[in-house]
N, C-alpha and C positions, 0 to 999 in steps of 0.2 A: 443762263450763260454757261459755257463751256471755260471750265479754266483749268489752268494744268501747275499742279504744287512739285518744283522740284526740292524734295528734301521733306521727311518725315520723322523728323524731330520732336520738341515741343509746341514750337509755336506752327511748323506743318502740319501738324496734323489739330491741334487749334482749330487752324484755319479750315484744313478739310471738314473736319465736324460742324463748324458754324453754319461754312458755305452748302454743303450738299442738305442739311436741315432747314434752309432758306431758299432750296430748289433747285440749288445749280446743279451741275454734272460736273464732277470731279475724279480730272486721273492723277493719282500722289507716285512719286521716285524717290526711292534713296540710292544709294550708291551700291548696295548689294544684290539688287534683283527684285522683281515683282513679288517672286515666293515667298518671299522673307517680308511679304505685310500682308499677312491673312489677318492679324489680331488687328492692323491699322483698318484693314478696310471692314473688319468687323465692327472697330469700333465709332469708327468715321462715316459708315456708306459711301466710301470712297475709291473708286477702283485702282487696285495697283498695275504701274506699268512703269514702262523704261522712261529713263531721263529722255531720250530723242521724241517718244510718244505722247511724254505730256506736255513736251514745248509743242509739237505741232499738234494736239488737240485742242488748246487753249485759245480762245479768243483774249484772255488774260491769262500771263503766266507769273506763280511767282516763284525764285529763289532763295530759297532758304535755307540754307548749306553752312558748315563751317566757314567764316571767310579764307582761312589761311587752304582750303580744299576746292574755292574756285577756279584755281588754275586748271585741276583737273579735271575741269567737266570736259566733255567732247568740245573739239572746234568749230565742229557742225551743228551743235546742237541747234540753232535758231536758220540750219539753213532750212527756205523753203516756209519760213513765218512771217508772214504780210508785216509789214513794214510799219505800221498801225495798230500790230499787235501791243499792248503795255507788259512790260517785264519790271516787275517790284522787285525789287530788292531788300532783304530783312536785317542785313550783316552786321555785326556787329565786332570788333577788333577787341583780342582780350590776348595779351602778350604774354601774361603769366601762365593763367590756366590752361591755354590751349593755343596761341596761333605762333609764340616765337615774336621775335620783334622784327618788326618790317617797315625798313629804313624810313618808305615814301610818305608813311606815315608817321611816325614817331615825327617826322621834319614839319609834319605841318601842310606841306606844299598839295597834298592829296587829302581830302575827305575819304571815307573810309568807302563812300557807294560811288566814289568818283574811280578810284580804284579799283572795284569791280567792275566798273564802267568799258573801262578799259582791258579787261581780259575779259570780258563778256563779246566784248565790240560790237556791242547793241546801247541803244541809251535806257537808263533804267529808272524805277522812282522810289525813293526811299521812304518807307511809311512800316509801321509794326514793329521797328528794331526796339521803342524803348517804351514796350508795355510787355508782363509778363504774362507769358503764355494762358496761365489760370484763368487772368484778367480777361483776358482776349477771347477766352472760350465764354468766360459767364456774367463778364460785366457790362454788357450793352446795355444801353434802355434807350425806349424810343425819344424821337427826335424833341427837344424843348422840357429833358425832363431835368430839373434842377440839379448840379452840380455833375451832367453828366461829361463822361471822359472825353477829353479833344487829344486828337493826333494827327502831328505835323507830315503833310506831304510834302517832300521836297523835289524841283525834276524839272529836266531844263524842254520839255515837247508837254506845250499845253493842253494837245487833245488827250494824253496821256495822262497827264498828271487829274483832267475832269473825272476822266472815267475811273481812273484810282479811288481819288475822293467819293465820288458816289456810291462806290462797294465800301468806303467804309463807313459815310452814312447809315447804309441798308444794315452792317453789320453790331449798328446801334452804338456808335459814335460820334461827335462832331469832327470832321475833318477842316483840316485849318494847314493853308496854304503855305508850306514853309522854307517857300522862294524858289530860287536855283539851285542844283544840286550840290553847286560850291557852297552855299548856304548851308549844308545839311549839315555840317560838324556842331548846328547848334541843338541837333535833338542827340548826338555821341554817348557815346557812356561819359560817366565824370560831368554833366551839364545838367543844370537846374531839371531839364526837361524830363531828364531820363529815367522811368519807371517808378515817376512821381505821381500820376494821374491826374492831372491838372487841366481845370473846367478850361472850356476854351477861352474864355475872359482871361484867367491865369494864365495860360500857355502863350496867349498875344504880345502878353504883356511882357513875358520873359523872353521870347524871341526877339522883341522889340529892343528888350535894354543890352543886349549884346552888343548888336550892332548886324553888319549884313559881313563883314570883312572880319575872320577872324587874327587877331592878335598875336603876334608872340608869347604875351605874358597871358592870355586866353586859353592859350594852346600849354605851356607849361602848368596854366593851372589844373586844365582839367584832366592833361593827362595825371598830375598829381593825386588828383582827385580819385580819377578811376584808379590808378594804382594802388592808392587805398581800400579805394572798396576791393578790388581784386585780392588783396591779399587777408580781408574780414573772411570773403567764402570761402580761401584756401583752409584758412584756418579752421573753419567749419565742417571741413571737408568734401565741401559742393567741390564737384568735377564736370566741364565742360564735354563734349563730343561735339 
């Protein structure tokens, strides 16, 4: 399969390593130029190119960008990408260390890939935000093997959200179905879910006792939660990009 990684980050390039080791064809973007990932495409097999060129090479494309630097991608980026294409989204909202605080969220009223949704203005599906990147490069194992890692897709276009799941299958995961994309505040930072690693029995079962509708007092908690942990890595001196 042709898929096109915009953002070569941690978990970009994660993913470019997995996927072009697994066969695919891979063109990776960051926001500085293609020049500037000769060591990525060294260490990936993955070819560098523009954010406009790996959305239209990809028969899958994914996003994996700072959220609070979504605004800035091109307007055009997805012009001229079959309608059918699936566009992931990996985003993950961190007020402290790196995004500023942003109203629509902090309210509740917007999931964080719903959000993206909307200045993407393409429908997107939210899967890989809450494993880390290491995990994601070296902790696959094939399908049925005991306590292996399950990750929540969430995405409101179901021939999307299949094809989603099946690459993360292939990339030696259980993929586990994690509703509507209004639903997806339940894999967030601050939630049970989040870079826990949890077999997919665990993960059903924690999705499950939330609920489908998140809460007020849901939403104050977990933002309390991640706050907390936000401010453990500050202190640690882990720094976002």
């Amino acid at each position: 399969m042709k898929i096109g990684i915009i953002g070569a980050g941690h978990i970009g390039s994660a993913l470019a390593g997995r996927l072009t080791r697994l066969g695919h064809a891979v063109r990776i973007a960051n926001s500085r130029g293609p020049e500037t990932l000769t060591s990525v495409a060294q260490k990936t097999g993955a070819t560098p190119a523009t954010a406009r060129e790996a959305a239209r090479f990809g028969e899958l494309i994914v996003v994996t960008i700072p959220l609070i630097n979504i605004p800035d991608l091109p307007k055009d980026l997805f012009e001229g990408v079959p309608a059918e294409v699936p566009v992931i989204d990996t985003s993950n909202y961190y007020p402290l260390l790196r995004d500023g605080h942003l109203p629509e969220l902090e309210s509740g009223f917007l999931t964080e890939s719903e959000w993206v949704q909307q200045h993407l203005n393409r429908p997107v599906v939210k899967v890989f935000n809450n494993i880390l990147a290491d995990h994601l490069e070296k902790a696959g194992q094939p399908a049925g093997t005991p306590g292996r890692i399950a990750l929540p897709v969430a995405g409101d276009e179901a021939a999307a959200k299949q094809k989603v799941m099946a690459l993360v299958e292939e990339l030696g995961f259980d993929a586990l179905d994690g509703g509507r994309l209004h639903e997806s505040w339940r894999q967030q930072p601050g939630t049970p879910a989040y870079c826990t690693d949890m077999s997919a029995a665990e993960l059903r079962q924690s999705l499950a006792s939330l609920g489908t509708e998140r809460t007020p007092a849901q939403h104050a908690q977990f933002l309390a939660n991640h706050a907390e942990q936000e401010q453990h890595m500050a202190a640690q001196g882990i720094k976002l990009k």
